[in-house]
C-alpha positions as CSV (number, residue, x, y, z in Angstrom):
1,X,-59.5,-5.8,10.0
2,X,-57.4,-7.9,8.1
3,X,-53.7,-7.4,7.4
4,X,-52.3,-10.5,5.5
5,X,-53.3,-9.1,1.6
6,X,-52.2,-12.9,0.4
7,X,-55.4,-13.5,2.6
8,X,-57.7,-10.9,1.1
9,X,-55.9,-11.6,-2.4
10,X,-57.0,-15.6,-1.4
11,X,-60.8,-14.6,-0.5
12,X,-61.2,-12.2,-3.5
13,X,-60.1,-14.8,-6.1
14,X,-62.9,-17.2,-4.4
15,X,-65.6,-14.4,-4.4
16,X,-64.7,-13.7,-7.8
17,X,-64.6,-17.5,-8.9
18,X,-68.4,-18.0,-6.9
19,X,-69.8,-15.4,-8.9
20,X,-68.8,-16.4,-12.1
21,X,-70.5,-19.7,-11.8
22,X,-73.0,-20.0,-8.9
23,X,-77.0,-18.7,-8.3
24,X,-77.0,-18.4,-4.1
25,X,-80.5,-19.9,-2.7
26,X,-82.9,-17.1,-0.6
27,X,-80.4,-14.5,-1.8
28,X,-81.1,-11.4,-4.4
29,X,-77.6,-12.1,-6.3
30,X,-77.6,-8.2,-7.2
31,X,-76.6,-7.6,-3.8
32,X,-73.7,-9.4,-4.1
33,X,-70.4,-8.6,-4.1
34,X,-71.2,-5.0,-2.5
35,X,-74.1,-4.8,-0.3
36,X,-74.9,-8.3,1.1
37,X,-71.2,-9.5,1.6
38,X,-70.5,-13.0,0.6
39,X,-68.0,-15.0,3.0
40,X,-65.9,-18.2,1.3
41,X,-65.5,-20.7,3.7
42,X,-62.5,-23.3,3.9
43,X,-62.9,-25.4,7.1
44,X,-65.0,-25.5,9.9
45,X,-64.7,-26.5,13.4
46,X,-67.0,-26.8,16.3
47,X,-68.9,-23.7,16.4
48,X,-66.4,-22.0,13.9
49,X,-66.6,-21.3,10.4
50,X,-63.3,-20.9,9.2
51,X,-62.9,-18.2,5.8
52,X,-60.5,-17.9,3.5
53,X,-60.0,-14.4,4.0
54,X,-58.4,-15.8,7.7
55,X,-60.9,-14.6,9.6
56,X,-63.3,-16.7,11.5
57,X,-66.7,-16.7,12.5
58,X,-69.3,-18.0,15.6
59,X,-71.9,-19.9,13.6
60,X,-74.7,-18.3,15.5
61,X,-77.6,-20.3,13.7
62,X,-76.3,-23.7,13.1
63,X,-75.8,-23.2,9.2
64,X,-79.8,-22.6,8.5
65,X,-80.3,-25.2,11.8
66,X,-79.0,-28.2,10.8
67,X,-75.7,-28.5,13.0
68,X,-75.9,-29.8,15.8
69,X,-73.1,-31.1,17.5
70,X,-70.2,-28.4,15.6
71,X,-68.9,-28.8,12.4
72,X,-66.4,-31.8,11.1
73,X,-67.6,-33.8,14.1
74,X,-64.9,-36.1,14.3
75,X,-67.8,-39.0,15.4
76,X,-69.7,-38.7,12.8
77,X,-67.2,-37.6,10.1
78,X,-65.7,-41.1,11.0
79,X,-69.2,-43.5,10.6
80,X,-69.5,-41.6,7.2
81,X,-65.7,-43.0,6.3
82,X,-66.6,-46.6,7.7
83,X,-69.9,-46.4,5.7
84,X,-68.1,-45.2,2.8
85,X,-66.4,-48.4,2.3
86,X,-68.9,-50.5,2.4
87,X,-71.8,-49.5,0.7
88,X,-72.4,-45.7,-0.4
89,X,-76.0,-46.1,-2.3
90,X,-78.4,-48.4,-2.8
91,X,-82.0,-48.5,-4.2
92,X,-84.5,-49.2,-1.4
93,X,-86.9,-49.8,-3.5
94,X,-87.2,-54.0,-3.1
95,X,-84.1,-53.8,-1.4
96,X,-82.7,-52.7,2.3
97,X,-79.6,-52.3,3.8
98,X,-78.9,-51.9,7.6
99,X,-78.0,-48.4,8.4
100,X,-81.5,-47.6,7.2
101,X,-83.3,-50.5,9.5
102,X,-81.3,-49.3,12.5
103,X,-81.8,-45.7,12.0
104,X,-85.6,-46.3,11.7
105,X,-85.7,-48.5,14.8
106,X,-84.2,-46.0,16.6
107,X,-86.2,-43.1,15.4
108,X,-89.3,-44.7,16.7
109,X,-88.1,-45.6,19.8
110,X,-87.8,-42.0,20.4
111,X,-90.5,-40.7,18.8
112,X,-93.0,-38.8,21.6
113,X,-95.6,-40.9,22.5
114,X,-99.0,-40.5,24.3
115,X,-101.4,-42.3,26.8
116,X,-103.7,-44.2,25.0
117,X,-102.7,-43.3,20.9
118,X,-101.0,-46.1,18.8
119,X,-97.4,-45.1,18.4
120,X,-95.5,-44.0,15.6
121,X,-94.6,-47.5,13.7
122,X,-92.9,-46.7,10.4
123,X,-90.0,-44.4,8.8
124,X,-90.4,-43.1,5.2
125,X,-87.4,-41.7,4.0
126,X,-86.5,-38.4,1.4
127,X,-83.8,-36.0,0.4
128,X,-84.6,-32.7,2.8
129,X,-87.3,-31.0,4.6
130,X,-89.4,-29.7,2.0
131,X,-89.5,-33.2,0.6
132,X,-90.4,-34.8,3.7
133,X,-93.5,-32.8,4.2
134,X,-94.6,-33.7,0.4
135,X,-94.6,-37.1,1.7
136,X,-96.7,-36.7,4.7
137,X,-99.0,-33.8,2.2
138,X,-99.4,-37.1,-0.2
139,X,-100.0,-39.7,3.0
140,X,-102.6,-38.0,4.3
141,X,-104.6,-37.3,1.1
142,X,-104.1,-40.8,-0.2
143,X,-105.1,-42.4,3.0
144,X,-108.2,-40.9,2.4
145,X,-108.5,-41.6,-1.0
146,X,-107.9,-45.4,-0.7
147,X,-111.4,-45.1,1.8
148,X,-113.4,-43.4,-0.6
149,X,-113.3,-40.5,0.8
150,X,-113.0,-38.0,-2.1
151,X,-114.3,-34.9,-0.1
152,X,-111.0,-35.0,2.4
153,X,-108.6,-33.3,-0.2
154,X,-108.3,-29.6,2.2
155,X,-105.0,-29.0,4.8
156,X,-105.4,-26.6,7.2
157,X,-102.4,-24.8,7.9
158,X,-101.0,-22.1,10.2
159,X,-100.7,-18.4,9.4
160,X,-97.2,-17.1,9.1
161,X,-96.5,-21.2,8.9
162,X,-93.5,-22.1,6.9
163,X,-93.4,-25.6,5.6
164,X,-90.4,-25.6,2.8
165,X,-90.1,-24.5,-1.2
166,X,-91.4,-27.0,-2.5
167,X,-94.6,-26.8,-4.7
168,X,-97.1,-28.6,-2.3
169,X,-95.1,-27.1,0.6
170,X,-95.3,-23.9,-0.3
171,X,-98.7,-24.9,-0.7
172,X,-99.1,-24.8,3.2
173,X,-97.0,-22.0,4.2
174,X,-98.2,-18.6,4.3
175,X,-94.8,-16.3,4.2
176,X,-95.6,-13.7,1.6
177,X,-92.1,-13.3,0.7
178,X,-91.7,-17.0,-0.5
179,X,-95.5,-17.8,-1.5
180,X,-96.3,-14.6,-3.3
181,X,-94.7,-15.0,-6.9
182,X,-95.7,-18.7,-7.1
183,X,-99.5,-18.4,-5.6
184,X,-101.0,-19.0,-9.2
185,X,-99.3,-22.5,-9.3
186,X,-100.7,-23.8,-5.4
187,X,-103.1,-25.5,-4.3
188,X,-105.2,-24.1,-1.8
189,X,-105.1,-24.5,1.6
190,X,-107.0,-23.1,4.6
191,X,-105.4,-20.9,6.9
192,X,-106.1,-20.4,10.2
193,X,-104.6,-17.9,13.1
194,X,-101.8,-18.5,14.8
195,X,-101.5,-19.1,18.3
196,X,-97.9,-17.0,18.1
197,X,-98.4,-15.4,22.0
198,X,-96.2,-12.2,19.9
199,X,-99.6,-11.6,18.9
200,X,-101.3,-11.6,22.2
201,X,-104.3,-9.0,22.9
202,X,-103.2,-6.3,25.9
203,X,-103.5,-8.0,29.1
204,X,-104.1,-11.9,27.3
205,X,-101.6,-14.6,28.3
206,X,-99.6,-16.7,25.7
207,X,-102.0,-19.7,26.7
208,X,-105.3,-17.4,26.3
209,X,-104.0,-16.5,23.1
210,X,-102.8,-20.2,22.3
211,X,-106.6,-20.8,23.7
212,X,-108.3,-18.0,21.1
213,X,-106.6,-19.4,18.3
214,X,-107.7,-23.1,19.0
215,X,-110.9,-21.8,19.1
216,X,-110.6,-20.1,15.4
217,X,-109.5,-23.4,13.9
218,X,-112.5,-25.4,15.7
219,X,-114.8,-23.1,13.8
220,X,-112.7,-23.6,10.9
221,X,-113.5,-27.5,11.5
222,X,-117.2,-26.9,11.4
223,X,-117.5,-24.9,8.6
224,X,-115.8,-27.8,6.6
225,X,-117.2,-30.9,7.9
226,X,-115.5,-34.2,6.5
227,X,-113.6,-31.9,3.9
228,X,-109.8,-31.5,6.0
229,X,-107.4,-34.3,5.7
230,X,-105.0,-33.4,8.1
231,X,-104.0,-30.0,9.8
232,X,-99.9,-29.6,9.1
233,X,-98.3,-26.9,11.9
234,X,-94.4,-26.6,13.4
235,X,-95.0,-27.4,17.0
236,X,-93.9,-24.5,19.6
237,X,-92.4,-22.4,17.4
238,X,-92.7,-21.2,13.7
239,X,-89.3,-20.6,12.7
240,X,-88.9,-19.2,9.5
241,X,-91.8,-16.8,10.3
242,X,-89.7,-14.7,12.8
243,X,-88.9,-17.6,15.3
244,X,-92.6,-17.0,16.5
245,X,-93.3,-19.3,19.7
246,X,-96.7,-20.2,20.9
247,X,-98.0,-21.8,24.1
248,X,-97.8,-26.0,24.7
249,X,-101.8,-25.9,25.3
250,X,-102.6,-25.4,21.7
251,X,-100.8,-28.5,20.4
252,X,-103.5,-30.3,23.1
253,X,-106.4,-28.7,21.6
254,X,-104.9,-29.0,18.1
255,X,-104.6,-32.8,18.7
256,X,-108.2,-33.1,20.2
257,X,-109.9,-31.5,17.6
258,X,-108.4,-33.8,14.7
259,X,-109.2,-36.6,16.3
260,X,-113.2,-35.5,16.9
261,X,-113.4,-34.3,13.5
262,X,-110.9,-37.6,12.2
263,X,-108.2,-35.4,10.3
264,X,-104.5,-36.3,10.3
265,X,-101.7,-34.2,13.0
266,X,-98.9,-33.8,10.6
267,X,-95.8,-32.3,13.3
268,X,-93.5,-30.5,11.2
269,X,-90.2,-31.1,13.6
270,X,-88.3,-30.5,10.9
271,X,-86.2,-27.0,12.5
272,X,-88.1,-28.1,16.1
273,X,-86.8,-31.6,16.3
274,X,-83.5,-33.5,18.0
275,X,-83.7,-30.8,21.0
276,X,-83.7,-27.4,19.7
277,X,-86.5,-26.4,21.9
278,X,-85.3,-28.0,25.1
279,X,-87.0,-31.7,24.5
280,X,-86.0,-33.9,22.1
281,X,-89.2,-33.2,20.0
282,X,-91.1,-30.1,20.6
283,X,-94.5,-32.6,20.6
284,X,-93.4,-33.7,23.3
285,X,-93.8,-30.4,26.0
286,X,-97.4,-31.1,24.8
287,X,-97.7,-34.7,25.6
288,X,-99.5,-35.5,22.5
289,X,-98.4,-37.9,19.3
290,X,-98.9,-36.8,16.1
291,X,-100.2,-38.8,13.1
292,X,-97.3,-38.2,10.7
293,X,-94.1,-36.2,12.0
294,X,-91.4,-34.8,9.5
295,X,-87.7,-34.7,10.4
296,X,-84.9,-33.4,8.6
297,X,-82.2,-30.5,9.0
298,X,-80.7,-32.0,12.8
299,X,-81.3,-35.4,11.4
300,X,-77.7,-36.2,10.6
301,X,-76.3,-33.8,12.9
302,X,-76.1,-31.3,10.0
303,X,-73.3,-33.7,7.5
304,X,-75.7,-34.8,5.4
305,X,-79.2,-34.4,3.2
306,X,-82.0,-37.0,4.7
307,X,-85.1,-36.5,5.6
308,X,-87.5,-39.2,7.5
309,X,-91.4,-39.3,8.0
310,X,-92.4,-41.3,10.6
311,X,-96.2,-42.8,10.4
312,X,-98.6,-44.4,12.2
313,X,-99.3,-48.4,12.1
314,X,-103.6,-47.4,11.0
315,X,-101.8,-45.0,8.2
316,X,-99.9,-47.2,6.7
317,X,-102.1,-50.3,6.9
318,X,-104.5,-48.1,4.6
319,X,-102.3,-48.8,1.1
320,X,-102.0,-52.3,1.9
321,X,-103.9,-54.0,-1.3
322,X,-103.7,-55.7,-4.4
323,X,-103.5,-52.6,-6.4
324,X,-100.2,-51.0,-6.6
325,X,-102.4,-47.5,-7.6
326,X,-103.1,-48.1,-3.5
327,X,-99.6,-48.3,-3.1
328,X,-97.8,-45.4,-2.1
329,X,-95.3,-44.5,-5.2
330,X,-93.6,-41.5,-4.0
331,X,-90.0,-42.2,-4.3
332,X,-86.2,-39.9,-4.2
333,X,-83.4,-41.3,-5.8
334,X,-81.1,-41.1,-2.7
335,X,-84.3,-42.3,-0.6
336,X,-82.3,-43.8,2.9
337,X,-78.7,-43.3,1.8
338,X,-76.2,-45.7,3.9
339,X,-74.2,-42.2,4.6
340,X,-76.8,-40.0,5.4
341,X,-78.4,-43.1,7.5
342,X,-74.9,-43.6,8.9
343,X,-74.1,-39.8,9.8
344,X,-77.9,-39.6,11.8
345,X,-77.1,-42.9,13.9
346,X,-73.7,-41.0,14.7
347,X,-75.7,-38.0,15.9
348,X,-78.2,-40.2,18.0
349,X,-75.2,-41.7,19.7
350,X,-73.7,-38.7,20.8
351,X,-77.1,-37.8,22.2
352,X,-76.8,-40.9,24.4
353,X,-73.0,-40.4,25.2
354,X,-72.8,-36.7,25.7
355,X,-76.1,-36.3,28.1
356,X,-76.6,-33.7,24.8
357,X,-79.9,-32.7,26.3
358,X,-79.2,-32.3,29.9
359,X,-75.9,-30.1,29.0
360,X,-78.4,-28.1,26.5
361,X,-80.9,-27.2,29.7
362,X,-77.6,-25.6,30.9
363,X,-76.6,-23.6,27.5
364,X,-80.2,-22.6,27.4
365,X,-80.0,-21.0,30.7
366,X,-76.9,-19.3,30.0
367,X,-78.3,-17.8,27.0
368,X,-80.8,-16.4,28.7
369,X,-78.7,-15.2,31.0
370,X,-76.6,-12.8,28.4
371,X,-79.3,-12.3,26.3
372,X,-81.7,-10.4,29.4
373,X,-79.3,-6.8,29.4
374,X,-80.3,-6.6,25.6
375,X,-83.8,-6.9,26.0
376,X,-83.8,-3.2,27.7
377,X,-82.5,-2.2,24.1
378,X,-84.9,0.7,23.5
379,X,-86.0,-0.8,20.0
380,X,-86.3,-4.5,21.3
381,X,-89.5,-5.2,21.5
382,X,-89.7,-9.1,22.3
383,X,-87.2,-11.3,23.6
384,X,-88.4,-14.6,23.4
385,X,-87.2,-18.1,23.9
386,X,-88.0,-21.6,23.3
387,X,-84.4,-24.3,24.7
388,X,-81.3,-23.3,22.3
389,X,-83.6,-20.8,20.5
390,X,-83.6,-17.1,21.3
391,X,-84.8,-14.3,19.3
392,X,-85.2,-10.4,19.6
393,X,-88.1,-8.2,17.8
394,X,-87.0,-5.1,16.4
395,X,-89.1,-2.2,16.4
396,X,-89.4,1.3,16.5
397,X,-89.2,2.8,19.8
398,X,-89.6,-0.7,21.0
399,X,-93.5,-0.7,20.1
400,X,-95.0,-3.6,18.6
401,X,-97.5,-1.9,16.9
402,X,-95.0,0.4,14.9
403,X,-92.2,-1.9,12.7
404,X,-89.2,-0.5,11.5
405,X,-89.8,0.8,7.0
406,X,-88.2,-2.3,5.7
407,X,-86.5,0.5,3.3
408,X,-83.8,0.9,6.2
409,X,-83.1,-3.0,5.8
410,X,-82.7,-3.4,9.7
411,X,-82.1,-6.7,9.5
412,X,-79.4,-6.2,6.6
413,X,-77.5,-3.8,8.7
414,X,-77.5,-6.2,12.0
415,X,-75.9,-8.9,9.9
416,X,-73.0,-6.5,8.0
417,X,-72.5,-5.5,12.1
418,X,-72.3,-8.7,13.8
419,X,-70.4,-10.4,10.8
420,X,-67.9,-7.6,11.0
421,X,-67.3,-8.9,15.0
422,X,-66.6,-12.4,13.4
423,X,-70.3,-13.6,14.3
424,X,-72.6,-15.0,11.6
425,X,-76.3,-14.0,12.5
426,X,-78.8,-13.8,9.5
427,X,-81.8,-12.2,10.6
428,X,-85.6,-13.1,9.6
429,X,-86.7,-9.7,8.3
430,X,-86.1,-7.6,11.9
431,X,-85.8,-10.4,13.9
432,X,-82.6,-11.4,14.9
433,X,-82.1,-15.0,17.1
434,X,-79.6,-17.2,18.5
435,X,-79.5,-20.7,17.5
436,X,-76.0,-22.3,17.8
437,X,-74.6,-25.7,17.5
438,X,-75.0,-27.3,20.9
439,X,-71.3,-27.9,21.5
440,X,-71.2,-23.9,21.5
441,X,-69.0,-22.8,25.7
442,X,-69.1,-20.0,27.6
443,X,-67.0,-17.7,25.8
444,X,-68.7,-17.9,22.0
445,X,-71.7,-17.3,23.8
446,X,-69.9,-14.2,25.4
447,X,-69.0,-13.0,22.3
448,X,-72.3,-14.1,20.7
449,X,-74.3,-12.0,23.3
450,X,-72.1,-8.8,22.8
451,X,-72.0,-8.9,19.0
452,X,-75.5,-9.0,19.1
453,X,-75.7,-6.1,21.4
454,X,-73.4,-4.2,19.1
455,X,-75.4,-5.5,16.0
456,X,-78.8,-3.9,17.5
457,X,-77.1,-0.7,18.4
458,X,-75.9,-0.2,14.8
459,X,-78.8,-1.6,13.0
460,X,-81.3,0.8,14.8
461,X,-79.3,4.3,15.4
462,X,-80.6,4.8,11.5
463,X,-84.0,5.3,13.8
């Protein structure tokens, strides 16, 4: 607990000041001050978080995913400085500037590939992730649209997909808790099962599952012949739906039967992308290619807003015309932004310098490592992992078919208890999970593994 009361005098007069003025996102602001404690942060560092109540605290998810290499990289801080003085904004609309040509260059050089598909070719750039997948949404519609084919306007999406908060996002995610309010103002998408292996039948393996639900969208195929433009799904592992994972055979299947029936792939590598789940791009532990990929959150090694979508050559040819209504007119006022383009070539260096990947394979294994004597946790029912992402399933008596009343606000009560340890988890209903920044050692992941521990123990001994 703390002792220094100019410190707590310090953090009250910033909780007080935050409440007076700002509306948190995801957050019911009646819980504030008292039951969902709010934490004012001064500095960060590496995997730290810095308050001003002089306490600090293991960032355990990355701040929402989007740190990558620790907080006030000095690397990146610094190409945001040198960009700074030079150009800060531009419109890239009729004009370009070089951070934007490089970063794109080097995004499709690294984009996953496969035998016998034409490449990715071009970068569109937006603001965030949400934004990014209105721009592939609007791609794949228009493509279609420009070849007179007005009967392609229907995305098939996952169940328990999330996509972003956005209208035509939301559109194509199917987490009640964000979708359920605004359903009247969506279009409507088709949803098709899930290959999440969570949801395995007794005695079916994650790629007979994987295999079921491919099935279930082939039939979903032929009961709308020419209507689908494209099929939108987060490869390996649906995040925001309780860090669900799913087997690498369903991507294969996934990409087959767009191709026979000639819908779009739209890879939402958003959360997935820039190594989370062990490869640089999930896609790529499937060895297909998608049609239109969205990136975002990792993109600028968590400093910055910037989204890109990277297209095919055959996609993008199709608004080439006379007409600018053929033209593709989506457009963000910040669209390629020399500092957010700057901070993501930063981040793509370190990759290169750092072996970022190859030292990741050893953090993964480590995690697993700690994380294995919690999974014997009488009301852990799953632990699953996909690279720097682990999560454990709460439930009852450790039974899958018997979740905790979400009255008892399980996952509430594992955050007060690991925050209290100086570790910041923030848990997807019951699910709790592990997704640090990558320059995370040995001894946050110590503490990581036995705050966690701690966090379960108090979270379920209301069971």
């Amino acid at each position: 607990m703390l002792t220094d009361p100019s410190l707590q005098e310090s953090a009250r007069r910033w909780r007080e000041r935050d409440l007076a003025v700002l509306w948190h996102p995801c957050t019911q602001m009646r819980e504030h001050p008292d039951v969902l404690p709010l934490v004012p942060v001064e500095r960060g560092e590496g995997a730290w978080l810095f308050g001003y109540d002089g306490r600090r605290y293991l960032d355990g998810i990355s701040s929402w995913w989007t740190n990558l290499h620790g907080h006030a990289e000095p690397r990146i801080a610094q190409a945001i400085a040198r960009q700074a003085g030079v150009l800060e904004q531009v419109i890239l609309a009729g004009f370009s500037h070089a951070p934007a040509v490089e970063l794109a260059e080097r995004l499709l050089a690294i984009a996953p590939r496969q035998e016998g598909r034409a490449p990715l070719a071009k970068v569109f750039y937006a603001d965030n992730g949400s934004a990014g997948v209105e721009v592939a949404l609007k791609m794949a519609f228009h493509w279609f649209r420009n070849r007179g084919e007005a009967r392609r306007t229907k995305f098939v999406a996952l169940e328990n997909g999330y996509h972003g908060e956005t209208l035509g996002a939301l559109a194509v995610g199917d987490v009640p808790l964000y979708r359920r309010v605004y359903a009247p103002l969506l279009a409507q998408a088709l949803f098709t099962p899930s290959p999440d292996a969570y949801q395995a039948a007794p005695g079916e393996s994650p790629a007979q599952c994987a295999q079921r639900a491919a099935d279930a969208l082939a039939d979903l195929f032929d009961r709308h012949p020419g209507e689908i433009c494209a099929v939108i799904l987060e490869p390996r592992l649906q995040c925001a739906g309780g860090m669900r994972m799913h087997d690498a055979a369903y991507l294969r299947r996934v990409r087959e039967l767009c191709d026979a029936s000639g819908a779009f792939l739209v890879a939402d590598e958003v959360a997935t992308g820039f190594g989370r789940t062990g490869t640089m791009f999930a896609c790529e532990q499937a060895g297909i290619a998608p049609d239109l990929m969205c990136l975002s959150k990792g993109l600028t090694g968590g400093f910055l807003p910037l989204s890109a979508v990277l297209a095919t050559q055959m996609l993008y040819d199709g608004f080439l015309d006379d007409s600018r209504e053929r033209a593709f007119l989506h457009s963000h006022s910040y669209t390629g932004n020399p500092l957010a383009c700057a901070a993501a070539l930063a981040s793509l260096d370190i990759f290169a310098s750092d072996g970022v990947l190859e030292r990741n394979r050893a953090t993964a294994a480590r995690m697993a490592e700690l994380a294995a004597p919690l999974a014997a946790h009488p009301h852990v029912a799953d632990l699953r992992q996909a690279g720097m992402v682990l999560a454990f399933e709460l439930t009852r008596g450790g039974d899958r078919a018997t979740p905790f009343d979400p009255a008892l606000r399980v996952g509430l009560r594992a955050y007060r208890a690991a925050l209290e340890r100086g570790v910041l988890l923030r848990p997807l209903g019951d699910v709790l999970y592990w997704m640090p920044p990558y320059c995370v050692d040995d001894a946050q992941l110590r503490l990581l593994a036995e705050a966690t521990g701690a966090a379960i123990e108090d979270a379920t001994a209301c069971a």
